[in-house]
C-alpha atoms as one frame of an Amber mdcrd trajectory, in Angstrom:
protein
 103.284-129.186  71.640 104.219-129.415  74.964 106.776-126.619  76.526 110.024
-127.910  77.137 112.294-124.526  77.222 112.743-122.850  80.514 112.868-119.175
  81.591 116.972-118.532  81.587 117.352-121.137  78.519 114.416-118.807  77.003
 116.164-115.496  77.826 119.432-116.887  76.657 117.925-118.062  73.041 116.578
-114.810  72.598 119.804-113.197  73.537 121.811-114.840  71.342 119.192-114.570
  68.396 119.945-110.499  68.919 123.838-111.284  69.020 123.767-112.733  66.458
 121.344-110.333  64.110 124.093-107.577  65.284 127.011-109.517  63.740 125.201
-110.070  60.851 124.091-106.853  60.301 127.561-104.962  61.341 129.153-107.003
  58.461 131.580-108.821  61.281 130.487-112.211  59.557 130.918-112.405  55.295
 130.191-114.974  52.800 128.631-118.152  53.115 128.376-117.480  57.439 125.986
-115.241  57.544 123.717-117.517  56.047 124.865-120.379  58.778 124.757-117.380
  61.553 121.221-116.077  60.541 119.567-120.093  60.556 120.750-120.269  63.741
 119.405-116.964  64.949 115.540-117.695  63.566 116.190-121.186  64.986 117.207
-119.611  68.031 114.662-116.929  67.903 111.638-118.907  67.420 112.973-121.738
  69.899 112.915-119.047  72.718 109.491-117.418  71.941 107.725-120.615  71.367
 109.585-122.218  74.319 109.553-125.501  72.529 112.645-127.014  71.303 111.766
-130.186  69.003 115.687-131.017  69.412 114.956-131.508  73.397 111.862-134.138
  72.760 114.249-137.097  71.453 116.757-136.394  73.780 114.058-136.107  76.645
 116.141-132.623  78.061 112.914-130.313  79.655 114.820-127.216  81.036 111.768
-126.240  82.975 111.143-126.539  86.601 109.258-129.353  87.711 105.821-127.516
  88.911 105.791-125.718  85.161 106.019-128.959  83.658 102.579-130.930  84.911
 100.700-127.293  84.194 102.284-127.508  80.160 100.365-130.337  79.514
């Protein structure tokens, strides 16, 4: 599993994974949502701490800078 997340799309994952746990857990989203919100968050979530997003590998996207990219492999 090669990395293929960066450091602000990283930071940005995880922020949104938190954004989202706060709306979910404030009750601002009801019914069948916070089920949609709360995949997204663990998607999210792990996405940012593993920095590999299998989503990225068919669409060849690498948001890492080019020097982190030959030391991934």
């Amino acid at each position: 599993m090669t990395k293929n997340v960066g450091l602000i799309d990283r930071v940005l994952r995880i922020i949104l994974a938190i954004v989202a746990a706060l709306l979910i857990f404030t009750g601002t989203f009801t019914g069948g949502w916070i089920w949609v919100l709360g995949i997204v968050a663990v998607i999210l979530l792990l996405t940012g701490l593993t920095c590999y997003c299998p989503l990225y590998v068919p669409l060849k996207i690498s948001t890492l800078p080019k020097k982190d990219k030959s030391e991934s492999t």
